[in-house]
KOLTOR-166599 format. One record per residue: residue number from 1; residue in three letters; x, y negated, z of N, C-alpha, C, O, CB in turn. Coordinates in Angstrom, 3 decimals. Each point is the difference from the previous one (the first is absolute). Glycine has a CB too. Layout:
<pts>
+-----+-----+----------+----------+----------+----------+----------+----------+----------+----------+----------+----------+----------+----------+----------+----------+----------+
|   k |   r |     n_c1 |     n_c2 |     n_c3 |    ca_c1 |    ca_c2 |    ca_c3 |     c_c1 |     c_c2 |     c_c3 |     o_c1 |     o_c2 |     o_c3 |    cb_c1 |    cb_c2 |    cb_c3 |
+-----+-----+----------+----------+----------+----------+----------+----------+----------+----------+----------+----------+----------+----------+----------+----------+----------+
| NUM | ALA |        X |        Y |        Z |        X |        Y |        Z |        X |        Y |        Z |        X |        Y |        Z |        X |        Y |        Z |
...
+-----+-----+----------+----------+----------+----------+----------+----------+----------+----------+----------+----------+----------+----------+----------+----------+----------+
</pts>
This chain:
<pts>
+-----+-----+----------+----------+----------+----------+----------+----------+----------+----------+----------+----------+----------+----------+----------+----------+----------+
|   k |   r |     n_c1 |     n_c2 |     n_c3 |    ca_c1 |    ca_c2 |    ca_c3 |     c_c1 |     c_c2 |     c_c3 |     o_c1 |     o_c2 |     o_c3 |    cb_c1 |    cb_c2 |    cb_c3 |
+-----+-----+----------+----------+----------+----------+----------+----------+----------+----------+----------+----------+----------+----------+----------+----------+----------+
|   1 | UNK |  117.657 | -117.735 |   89.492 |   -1.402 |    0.097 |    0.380 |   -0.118 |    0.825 |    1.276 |    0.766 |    0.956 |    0.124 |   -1.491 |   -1.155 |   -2.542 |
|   2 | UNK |   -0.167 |   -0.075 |    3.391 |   -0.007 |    0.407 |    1.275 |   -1.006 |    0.923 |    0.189 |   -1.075 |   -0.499 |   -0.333 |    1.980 |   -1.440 |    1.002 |
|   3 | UNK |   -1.034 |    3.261 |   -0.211 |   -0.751 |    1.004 |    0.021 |   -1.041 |   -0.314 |    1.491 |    0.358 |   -0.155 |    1.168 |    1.694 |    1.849 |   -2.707 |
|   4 | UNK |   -3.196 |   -1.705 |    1.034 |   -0.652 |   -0.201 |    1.283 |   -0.946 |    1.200 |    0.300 |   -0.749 |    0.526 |   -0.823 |    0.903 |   -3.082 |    0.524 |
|   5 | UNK |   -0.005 |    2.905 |    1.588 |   -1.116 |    1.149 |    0.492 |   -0.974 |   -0.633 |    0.863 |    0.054 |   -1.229 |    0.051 |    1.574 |    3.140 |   -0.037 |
|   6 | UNK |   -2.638 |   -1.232 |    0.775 |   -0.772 |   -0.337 |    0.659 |    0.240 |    0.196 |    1.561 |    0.936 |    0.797 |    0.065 |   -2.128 |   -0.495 |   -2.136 |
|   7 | UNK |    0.852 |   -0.598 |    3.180 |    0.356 |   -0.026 |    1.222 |   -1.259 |   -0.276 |    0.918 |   -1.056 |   -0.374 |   -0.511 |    3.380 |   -0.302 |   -0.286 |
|   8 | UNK |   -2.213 |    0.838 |    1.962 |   -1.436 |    0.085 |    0.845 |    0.628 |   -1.760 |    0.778 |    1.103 |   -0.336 |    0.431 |   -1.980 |    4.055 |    0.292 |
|   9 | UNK |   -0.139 |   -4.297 |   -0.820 |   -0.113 |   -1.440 |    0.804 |   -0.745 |   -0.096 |    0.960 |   -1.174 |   -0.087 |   -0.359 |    1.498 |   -0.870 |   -1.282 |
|  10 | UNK |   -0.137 |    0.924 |    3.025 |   -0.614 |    0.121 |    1.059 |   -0.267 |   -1.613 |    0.789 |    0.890 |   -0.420 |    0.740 |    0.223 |    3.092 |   -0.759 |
|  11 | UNK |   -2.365 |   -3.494 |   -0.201 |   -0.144 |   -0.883 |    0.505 |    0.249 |    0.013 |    1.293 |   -1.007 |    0.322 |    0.631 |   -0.126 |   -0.661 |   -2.210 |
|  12 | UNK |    2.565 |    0.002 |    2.607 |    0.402 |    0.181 |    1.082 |   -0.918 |   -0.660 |    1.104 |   -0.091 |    0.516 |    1.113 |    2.267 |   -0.234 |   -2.258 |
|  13 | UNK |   -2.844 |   -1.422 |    0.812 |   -0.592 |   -1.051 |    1.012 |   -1.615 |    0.652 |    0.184 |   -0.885 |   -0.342 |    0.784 |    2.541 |   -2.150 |   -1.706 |
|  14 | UNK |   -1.648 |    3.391 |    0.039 |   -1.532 |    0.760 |    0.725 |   -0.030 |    1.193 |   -0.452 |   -0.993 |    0.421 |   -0.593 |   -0.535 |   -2.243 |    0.648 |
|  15 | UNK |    2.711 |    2.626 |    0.171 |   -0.130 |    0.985 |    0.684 |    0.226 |    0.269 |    1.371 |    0.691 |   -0.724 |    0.716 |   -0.434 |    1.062 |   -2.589 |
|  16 | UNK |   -0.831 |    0.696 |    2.251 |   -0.500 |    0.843 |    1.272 |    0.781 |    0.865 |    0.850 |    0.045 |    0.291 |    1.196 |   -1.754 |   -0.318 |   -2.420 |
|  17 | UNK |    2.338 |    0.344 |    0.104 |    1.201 |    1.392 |    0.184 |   -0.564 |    0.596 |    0.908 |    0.165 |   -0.023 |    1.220 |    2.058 |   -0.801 |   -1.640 |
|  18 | UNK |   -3.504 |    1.844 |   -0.800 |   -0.646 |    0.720 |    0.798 |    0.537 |    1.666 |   -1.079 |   -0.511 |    1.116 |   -0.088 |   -1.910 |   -3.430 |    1.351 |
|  19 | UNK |    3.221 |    1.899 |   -1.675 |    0.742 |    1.562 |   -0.460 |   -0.514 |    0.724 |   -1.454 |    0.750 |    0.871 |   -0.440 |   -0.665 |   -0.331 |    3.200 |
|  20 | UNK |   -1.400 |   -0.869 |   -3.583 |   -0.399 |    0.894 |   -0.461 |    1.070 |   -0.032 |   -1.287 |    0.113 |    1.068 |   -0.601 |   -2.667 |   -1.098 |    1.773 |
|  21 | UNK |    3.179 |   -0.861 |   -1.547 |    0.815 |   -0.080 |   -1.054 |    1.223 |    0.509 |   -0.113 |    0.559 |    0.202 |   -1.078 |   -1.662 |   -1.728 |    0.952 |
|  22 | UNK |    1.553 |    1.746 |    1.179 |    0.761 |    0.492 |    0.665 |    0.247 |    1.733 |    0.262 |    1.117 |    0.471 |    0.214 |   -1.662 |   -2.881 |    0.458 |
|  23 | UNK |   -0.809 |    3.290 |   -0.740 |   -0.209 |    0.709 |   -0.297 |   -0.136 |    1.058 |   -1.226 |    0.214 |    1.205 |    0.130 |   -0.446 |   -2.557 |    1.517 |
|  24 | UNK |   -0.120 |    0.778 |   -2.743 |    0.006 |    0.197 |   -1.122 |    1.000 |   -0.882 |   -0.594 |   -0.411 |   -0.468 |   -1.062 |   -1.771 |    1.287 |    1.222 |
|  25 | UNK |    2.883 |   -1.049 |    0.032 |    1.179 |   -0.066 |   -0.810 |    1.135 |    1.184 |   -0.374 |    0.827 |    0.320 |    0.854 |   -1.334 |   -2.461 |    0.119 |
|  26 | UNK |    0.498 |    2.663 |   -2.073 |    0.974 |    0.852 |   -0.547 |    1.302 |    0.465 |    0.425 |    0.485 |    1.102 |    0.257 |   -1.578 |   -1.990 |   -1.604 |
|  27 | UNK |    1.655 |   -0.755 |    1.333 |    1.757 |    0.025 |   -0.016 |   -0.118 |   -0.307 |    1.298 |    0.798 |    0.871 |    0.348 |    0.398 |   -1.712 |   -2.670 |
|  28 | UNK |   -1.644 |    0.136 |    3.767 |    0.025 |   -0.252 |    0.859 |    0.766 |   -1.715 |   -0.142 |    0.770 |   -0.486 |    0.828 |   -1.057 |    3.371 |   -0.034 |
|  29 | UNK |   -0.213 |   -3.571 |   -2.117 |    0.403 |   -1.301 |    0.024 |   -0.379 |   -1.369 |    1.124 |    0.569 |   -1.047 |    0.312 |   -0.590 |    2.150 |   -2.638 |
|  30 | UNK |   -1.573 |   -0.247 |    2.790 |   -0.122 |   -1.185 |    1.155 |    0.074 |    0.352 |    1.501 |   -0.212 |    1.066 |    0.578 |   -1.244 |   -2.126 |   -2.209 |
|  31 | UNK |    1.743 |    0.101 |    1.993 |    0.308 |   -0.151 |    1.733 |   -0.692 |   -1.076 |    0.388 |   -0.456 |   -0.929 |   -0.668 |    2.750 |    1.733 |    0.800 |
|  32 | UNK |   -2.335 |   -0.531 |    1.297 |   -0.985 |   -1.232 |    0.840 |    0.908 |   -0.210 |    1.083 |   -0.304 |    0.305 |    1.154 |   -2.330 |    0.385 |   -1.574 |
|  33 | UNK |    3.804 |   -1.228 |    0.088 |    1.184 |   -0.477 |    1.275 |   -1.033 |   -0.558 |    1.487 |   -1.160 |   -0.409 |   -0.052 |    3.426 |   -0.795 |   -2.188 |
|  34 | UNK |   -1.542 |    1.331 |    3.274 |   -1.011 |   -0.916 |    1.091 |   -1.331 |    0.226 |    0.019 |   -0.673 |   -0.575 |    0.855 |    1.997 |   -1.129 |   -1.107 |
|  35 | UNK |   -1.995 |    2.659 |   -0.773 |   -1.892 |   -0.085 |    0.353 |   -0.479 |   -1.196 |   -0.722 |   -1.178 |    0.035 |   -0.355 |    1.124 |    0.867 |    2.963 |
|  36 | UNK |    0.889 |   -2.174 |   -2.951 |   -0.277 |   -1.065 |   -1.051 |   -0.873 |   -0.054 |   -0.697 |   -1.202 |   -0.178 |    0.201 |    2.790 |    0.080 |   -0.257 |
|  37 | UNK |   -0.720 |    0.333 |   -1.261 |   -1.070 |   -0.044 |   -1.497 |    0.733 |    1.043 |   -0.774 |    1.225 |    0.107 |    0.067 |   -2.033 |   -2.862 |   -0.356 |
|  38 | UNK |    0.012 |    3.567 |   -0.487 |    1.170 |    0.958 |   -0.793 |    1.108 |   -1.121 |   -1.496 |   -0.013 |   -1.067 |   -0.612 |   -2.382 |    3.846 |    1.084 |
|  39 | UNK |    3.036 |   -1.715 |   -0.340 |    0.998 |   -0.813 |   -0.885 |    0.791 |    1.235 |   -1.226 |    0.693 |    0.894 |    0.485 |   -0.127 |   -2.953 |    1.993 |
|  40 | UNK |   -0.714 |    2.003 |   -3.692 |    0.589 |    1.042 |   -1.248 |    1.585 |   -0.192 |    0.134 |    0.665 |   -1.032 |   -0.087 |   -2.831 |    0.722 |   -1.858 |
|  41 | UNK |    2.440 |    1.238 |    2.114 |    1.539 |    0.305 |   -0.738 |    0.171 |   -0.088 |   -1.936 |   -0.212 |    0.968 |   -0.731 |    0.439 |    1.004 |    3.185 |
|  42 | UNK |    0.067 |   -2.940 |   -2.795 |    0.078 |    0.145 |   -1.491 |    0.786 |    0.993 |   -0.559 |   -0.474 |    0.724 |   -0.875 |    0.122 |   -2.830 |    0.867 |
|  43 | UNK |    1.336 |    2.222 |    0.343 |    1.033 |    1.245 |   -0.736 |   -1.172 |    1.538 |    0.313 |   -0.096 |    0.820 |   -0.914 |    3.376 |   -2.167 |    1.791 |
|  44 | UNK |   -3.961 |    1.539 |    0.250 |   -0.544 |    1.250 |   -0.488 |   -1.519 |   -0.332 |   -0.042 |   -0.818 |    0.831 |    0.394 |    2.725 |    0.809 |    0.606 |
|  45 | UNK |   -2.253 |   -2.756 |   -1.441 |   -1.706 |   -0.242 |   -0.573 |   -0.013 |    0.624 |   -1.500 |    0.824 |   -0.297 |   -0.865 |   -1.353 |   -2.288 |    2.228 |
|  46 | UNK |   -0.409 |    3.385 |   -1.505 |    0.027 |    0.663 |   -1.538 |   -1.196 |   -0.880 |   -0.430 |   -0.133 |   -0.143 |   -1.215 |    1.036 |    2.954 |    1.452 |
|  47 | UNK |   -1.709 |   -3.365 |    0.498 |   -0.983 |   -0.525 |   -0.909 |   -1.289 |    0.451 |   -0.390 |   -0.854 |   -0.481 |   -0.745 |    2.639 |   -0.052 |    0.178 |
|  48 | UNK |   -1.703 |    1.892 |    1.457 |   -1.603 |    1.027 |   -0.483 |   -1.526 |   -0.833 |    0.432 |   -1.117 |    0.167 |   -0.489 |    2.581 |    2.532 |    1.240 |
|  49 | UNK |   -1.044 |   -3.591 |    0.293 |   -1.466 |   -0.336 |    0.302 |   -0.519 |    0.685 |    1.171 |   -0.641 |   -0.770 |    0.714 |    0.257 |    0.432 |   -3.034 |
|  50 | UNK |    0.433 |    1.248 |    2.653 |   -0.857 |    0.844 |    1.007 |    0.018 |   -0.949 |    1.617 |   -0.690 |    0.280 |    0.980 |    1.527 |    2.480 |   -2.433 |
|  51 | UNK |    0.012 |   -3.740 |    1.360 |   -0.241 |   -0.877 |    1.516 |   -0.664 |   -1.253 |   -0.522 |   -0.350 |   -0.941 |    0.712 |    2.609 |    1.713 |    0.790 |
|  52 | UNK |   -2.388 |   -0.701 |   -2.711 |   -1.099 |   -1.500 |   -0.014 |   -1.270 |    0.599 |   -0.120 |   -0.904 |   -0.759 |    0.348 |    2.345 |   -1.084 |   -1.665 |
|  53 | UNK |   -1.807 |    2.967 |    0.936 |   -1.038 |    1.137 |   -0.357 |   -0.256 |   -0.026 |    1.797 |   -1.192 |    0.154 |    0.270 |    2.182 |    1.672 |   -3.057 |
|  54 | UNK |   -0.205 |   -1.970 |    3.853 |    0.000 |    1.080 |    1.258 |   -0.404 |   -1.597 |    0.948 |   -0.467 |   -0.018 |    1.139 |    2.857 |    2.797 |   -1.631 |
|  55 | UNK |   -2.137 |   -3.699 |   -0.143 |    0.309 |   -0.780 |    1.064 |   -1.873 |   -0.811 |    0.447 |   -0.716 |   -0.799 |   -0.603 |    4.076 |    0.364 |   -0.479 |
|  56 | UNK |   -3.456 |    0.939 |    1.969 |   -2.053 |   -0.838 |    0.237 |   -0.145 |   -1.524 |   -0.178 |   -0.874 |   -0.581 |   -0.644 |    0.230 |    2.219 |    2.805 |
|  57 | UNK |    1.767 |   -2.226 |   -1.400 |    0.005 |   -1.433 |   -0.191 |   -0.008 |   -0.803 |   -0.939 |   -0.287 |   -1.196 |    0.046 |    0.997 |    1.623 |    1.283 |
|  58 | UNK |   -0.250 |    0.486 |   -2.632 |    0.458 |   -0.218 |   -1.526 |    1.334 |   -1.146 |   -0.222 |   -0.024 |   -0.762 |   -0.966 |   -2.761 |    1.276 |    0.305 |
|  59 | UNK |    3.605 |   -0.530 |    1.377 |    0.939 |   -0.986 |    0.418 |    1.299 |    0.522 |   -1.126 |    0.892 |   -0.799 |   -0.284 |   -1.839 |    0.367 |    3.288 |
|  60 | UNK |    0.930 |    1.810 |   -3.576 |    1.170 |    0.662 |   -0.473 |   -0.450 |   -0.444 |   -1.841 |   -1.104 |    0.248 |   -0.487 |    1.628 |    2.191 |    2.927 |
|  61 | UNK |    0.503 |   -3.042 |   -3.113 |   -0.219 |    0.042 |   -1.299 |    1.174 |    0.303 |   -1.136 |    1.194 |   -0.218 |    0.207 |   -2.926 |   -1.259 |    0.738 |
|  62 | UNK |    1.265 |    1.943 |   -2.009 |    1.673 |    0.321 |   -0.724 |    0.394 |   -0.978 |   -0.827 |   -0.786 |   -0.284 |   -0.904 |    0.561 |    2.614 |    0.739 |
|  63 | UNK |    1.294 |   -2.957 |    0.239 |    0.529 |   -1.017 |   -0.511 |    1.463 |    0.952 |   -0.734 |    0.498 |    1.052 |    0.401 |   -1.733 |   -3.308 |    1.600 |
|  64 | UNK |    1.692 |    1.222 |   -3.420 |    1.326 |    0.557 |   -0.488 |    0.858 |   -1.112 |    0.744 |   -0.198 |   -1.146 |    0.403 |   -0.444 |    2.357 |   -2.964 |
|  65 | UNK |    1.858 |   -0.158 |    2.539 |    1.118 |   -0.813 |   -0.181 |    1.300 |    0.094 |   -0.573 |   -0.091 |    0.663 |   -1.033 |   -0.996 |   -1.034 |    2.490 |
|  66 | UNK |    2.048 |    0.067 |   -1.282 |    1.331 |    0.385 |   -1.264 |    0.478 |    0.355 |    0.846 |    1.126 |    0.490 |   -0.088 |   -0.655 |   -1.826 |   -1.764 |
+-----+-----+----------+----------+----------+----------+----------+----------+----------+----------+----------+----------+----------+----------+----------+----------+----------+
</pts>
């Protein structure tokens, strides 16, 4: 049986990568390579929420995964 946690999902095609999620993040799981779109590091996403809480566009959502 496969243990699933939760993770931050960042709709890439409309975001802004205007940083605020990026900010409030804990572990420092997201980055905005190039000014792009931000993008989660899974190995250090804990899952708290505070960048879908942070994000204005509402583009950030928590999804599980294994």
């Amino acid at each position: 049986m496969s243990r699933r946690r939760k993770k931050s999902i960042i709709l890439q095609n409309k975001c802004v990568a205007c940083g605020c999620c990026l900010k409030v993040c804990p572990k420092g799981a997201i980055s905005i390579p190039n000014g792009i779109y931000a993008i989660v590091d899974n190995e250090k996403c804990i899952g708290c929420g505070l960048c879908e809480r942070a994000c204005p566009a509402s583009i950030i959502r928590m999804g599980e995964i294994s």
